[in-house]
Steps between C-alpha positions, in 0.01 A plus 500: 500500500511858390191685627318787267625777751865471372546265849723189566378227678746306713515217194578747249738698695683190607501394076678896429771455798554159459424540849354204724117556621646397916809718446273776378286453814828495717624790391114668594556355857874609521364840423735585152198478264190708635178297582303490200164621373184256512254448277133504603565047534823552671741451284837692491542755219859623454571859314754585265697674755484156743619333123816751514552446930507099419753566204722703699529222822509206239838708346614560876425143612698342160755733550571347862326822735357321822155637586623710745740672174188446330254722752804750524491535148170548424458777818783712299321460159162631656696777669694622136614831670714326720840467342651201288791485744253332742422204215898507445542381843240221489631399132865521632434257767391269342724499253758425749301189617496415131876475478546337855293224342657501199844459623369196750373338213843548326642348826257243560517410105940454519438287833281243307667504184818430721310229686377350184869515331623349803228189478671398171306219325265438838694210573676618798351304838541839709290795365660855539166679526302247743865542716477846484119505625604303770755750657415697789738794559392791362868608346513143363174438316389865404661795399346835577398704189725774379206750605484636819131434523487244754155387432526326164603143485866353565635359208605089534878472459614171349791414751840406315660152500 
């Protein structure tokens, strides 16, 4: 409900984000949105300017930001004399995530469509993807992504008959 005093109660916030009532509350205890105002029952009242915080980490979170981006983010917007360089950095980052992913989704996406070419009609008795879940050795059964960041995912490798 909208209260007389130009307020937002946690309902009616949650109805202008689109933004779950618990994920609202999370993002209270994880410290992004600022604890809100009562009102004399208790209740949580949310101001415009907690309207435009939510907005800007609902953007962040859709466009892929962890919370951590997320908190980074919102310390530079509070602080606007600091330069744009220092959102560049955070923004470029990410971005580069954004393509490592993308390209092991290309790679994981060729290694299925291979394994699923290679299945034929389904009749085969030996399955090329259940054999190549079953191998072991690392250079056998995966194949590292082209990205030197070691901490995504290896990508299955359908081996060749």
């Amino acid at each position: 409900m909208n209260t007389t005093s130009g307020w937002l109660a946690i309902g009616a916030l949650s109805e202008r984000t689109g933004c779950k009532v618990e994920t609202i509350r999370f993002y209270e205890r994880a410290r992004l949105l600022p604890a809100p105002e009562r009102s004399p029952g208790g209740y949580r009242l949310y101001s415009r300017d907690n309207l435009k915080r939510l907005t800007f980490i609902r953007r962040a979170r859709a466009l892929g930001f962890s919370i951590d981006e997320v908190r980074k983010l919102l310390t530079l917007a509070d602080e606007r004399k600091r330069p744009c360089a220092e959102v560049r950095v955070v923004a470029g980052a990410h971005l580069e995530d954004v393509r490592a992913k993308i390209a092991d989704l290309r790679a994981m996406e060729r290694v299925l469509r291979d394994t699923v070419a290679r299945c034929a009609d389904g009749r085969r008795a030996d399955c090329p993807l259940i054999e190549a879940l079953y191998l072991e050795a690392p250079t056998q059964a995966f194949r590292p992504p082209d990205s030197p960041d070691r901490r995504r995912k290896r990508v299955l490798a359908v081996p060749r008959r």
